[in-house]
C-alpha positions in Angstrom: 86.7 41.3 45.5 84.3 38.6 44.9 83.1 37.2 48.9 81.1 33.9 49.1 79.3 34.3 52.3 78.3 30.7 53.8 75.4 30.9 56.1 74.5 34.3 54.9 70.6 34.4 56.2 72.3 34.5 59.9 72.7 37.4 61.8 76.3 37.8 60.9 75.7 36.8 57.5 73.4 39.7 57.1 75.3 42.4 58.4 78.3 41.2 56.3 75.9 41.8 53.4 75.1 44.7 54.5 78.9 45.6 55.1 80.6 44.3 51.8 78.1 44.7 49.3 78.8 48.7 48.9 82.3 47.8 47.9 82.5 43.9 46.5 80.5 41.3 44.6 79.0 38.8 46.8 77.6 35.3 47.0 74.9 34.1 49.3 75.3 30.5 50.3 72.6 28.8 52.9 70.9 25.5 52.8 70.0 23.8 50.7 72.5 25.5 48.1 75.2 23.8 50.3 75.3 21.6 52.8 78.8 22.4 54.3 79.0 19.2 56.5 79.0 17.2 53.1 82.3 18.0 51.1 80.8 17.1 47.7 78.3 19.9 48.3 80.9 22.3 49.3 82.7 22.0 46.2 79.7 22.0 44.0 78.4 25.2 45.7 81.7 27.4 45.6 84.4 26.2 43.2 82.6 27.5 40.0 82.2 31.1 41.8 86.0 31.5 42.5 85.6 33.4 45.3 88.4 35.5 46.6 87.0 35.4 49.8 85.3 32.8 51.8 83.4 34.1 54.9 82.2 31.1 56.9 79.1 32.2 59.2 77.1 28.8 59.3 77.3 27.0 63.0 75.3 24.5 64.7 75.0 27.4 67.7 72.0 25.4 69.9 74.7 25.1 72.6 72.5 22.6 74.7 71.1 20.7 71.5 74.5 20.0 70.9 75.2 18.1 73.9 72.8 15.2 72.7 72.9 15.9 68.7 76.7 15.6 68.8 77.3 13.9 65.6 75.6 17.0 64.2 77.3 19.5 65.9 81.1 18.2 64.8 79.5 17.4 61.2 78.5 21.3 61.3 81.1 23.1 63.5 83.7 20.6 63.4 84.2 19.1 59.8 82.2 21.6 58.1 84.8 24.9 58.3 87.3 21.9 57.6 85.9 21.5 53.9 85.4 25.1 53.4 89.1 25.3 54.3 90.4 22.9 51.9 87.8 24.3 49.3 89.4 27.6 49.8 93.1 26.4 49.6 92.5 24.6 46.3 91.0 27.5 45.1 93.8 30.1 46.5 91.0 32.0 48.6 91.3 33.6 51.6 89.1 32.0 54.7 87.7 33.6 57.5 85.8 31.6 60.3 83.9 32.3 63.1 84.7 30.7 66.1 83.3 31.3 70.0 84.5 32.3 73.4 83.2 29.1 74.6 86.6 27.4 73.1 87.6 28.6 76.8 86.8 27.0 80.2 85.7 30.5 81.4 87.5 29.4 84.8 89.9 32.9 85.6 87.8 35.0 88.0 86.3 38.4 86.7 87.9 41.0 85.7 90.7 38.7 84.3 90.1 38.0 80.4 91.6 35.6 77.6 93.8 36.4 74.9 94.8 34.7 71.8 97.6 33.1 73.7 95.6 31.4 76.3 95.5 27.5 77.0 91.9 26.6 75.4 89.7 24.2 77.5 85.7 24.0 76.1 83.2 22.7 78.7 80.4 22.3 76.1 80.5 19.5 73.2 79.2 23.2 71.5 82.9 24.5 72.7 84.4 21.2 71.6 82.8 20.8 68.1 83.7 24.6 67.7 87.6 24.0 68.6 87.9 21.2 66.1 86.6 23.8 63.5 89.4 26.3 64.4 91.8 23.9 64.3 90.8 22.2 60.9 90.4 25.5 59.2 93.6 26.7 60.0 95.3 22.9 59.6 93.8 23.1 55.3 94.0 26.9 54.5 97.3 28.5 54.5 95.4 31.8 54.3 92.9 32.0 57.5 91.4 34.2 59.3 89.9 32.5 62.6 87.9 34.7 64.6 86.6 34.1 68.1 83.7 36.5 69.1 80.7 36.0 71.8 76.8 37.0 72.4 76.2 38.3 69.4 72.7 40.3 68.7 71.6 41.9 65.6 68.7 43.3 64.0 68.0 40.2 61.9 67.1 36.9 63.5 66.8 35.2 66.7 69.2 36.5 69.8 69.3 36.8 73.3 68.2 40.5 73.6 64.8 40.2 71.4 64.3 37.2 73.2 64.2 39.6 76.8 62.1 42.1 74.8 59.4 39.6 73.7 59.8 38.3 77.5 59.2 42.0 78.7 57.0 43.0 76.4 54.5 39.8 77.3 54.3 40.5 81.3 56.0 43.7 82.7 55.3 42.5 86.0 56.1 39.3 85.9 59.6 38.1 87.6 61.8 36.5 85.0 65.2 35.7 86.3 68.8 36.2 84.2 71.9 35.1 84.9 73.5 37.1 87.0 77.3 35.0 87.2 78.2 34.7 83.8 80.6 37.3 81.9 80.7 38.2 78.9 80.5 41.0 75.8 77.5 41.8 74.4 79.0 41.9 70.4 76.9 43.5 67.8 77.2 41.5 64.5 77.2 44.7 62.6 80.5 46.0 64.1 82.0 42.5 63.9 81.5 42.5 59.9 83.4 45.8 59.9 86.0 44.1 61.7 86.2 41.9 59.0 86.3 44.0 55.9 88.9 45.9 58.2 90.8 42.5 58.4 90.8 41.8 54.8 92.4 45.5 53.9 95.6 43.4 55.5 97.7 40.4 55.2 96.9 38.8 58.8 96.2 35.5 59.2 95.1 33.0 62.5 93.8 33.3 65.4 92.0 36.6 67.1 89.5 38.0 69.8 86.9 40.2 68.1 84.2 41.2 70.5 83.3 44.4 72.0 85.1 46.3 74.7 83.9 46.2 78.4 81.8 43.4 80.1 78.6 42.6 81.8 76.6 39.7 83.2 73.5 38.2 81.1 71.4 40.3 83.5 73.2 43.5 83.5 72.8 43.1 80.1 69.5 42.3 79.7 68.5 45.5 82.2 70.9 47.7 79.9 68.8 46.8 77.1 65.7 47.3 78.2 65.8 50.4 80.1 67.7 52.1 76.6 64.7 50.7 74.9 62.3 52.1 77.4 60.6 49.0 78.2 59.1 48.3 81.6 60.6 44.9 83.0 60.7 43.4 86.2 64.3 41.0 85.9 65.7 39.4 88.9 69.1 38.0 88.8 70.1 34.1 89.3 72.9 31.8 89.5 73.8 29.4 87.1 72.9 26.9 89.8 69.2 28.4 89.7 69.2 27.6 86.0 70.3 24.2 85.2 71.2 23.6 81.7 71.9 20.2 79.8 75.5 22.1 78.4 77.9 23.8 81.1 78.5 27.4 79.9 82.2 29.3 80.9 81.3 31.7 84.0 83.5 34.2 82.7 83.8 35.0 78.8 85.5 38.1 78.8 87.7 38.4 75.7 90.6 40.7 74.8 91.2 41.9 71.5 95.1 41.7 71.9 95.9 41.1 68.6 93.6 43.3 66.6 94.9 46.0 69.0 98.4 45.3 68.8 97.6 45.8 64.7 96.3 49.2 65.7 93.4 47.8 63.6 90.1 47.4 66.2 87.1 49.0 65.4 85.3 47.5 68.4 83.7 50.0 71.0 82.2 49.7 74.6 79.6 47.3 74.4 77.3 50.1 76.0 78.2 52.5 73.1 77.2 49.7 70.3 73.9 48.8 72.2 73.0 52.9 71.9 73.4 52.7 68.6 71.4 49.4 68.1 68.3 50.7 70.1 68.3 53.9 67.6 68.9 52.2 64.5 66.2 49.4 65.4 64.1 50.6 68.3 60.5 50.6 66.7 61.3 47.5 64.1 62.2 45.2 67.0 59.3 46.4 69.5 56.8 45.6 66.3 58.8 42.2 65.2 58.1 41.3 69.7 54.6 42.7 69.5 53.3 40.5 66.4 55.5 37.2 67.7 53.3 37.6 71.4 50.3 37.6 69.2 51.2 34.6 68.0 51.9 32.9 70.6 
């Protein structure tokens, strides 16, 4: 198959990359080659390739930035996947977007999760702008795959986990508190893109919960991490309360892959299980990456 991949210098967009370029022809797209809040720069960008396959990785993902950029954030997360949808109809492609647990109010208590089938309710204008991206990409594609995943981390650009390693790594013995009342699933983007090329090997289309299996707070996480990594750190947890932010995150973000598992089709494993594989795939290249960012600092 030939697969454009929007927003392919992202994390995702990487690993997808990585993922489908042993088997299928592949497209980069990232600013400035398209613009994919600008319709006339969508078209331009994809409709000579033809692609197949659209995979739609670009997001406006500064979830606090987007409560007082919010033009911006619909433009990118809102009306964007809506001109890659129509794009992609005209052109008889398939489409497959990326979407976020934060379409969700987060509001059932822990261990309770969401399914596909659950009422959505974003807190965020980043949870808002996201849900209008779900719903236009499914509204002008017939053929759409709309996938909801959350905390993502990779080896490739900026995510929560090298963000506690640089922290770590800068002062061992210094306190830094972590949310310790937020759920979630720690999701490596690398198993997410196998999802996907699982996905297109079938005829489903709509909506489904891709993340990993299991659950942990931003501080369990962050400890997890760390200690598999070795690193001395001295994390103490907080409340969202103790941490103010400008956007109001859901307190619990637990996903359930219902529909992938109903398919028989999930590759997803225990979030632990993926992070082990992480730490020994990219151990040394992420302690070096922390280590010369410090320096510059």
């Amino acid at each position: 198959m030939k697969i454009a991949i929007v927003g392919v210098g992202g994390q995702l967009g990487t690993d997808c990359v990585n993922i489908f370029s042993k088997d299928h022809e592949i497209i980069g797209l990232d600013m400035p080659q398209i613009d994919i809040g600008d319709p006339e720069s969508v078209k331009r960008a994809i409709t000579p390739i033809k692609p197949d396959v659209i995979i739609n990785c670009a997001a406006f993902t500064a979830v606090d930035a987007c409560e007082s950029q919010k033009e911006l954030a619909m433009k990118i997360n809102g009306d964007g996947p809506k001109y890659l949808a129509q794009t992609a109809e005209a052109l008889g492609s398939r489409f497959v977007h990326i979407s976020t647990d934060y379409v969700f109010s987060g509001n059932k208590p822990i261990p309770e999760y969401y399914t596909e089938d659950d009422e959505v309710d974003p807190l965020s204008q980043y949870g808002i702008t996201k849900l209008a991206g779900e719903k236009a990409a499914l509204e002008y594609c017939s053929n759409t795959l709309c996938l909801r995943t959350a905390w993502l981390y990779s080896g490739y650009g900026k995510n929560f986990l090298k963000t506690m390693l640089r922290m770590a790594l800068s002062d061992p013995e210094r306190a830094f508190t972590i949310v310790n009342d937020q759920y979630g699933s720690l999701t490596w983007s690398y198993t997410l893109a196998k999802q996907i090329a699982k996905l297109l090997e079938t005829n489903m289309t709509g909506i489904m919960h891709t993340t990993s299996e299991g659950y942990s707070t931003w501080y369990e996480a962050a400890c997890y991490f760390l200690d598999t990594m070795g690193v001395k750190h001295n994390f103490q947890p907080c409340t969202t309360a103790d941490y103010p932010t400008p956007a109001h995150r859901p307190a619990n973000s637990h996903l359930e892959n219902k529909v992938l598992k109903d398919a028989g089709i999930s590759v997803f494993v225990d979030w632990k299980t993926d992070v082990d594989t992480f730490v020994d795939q990219f151990k040394d290249a992420l302690i070096k990456e922390a280590k010369e960012i410090i320096s510059q600092q």
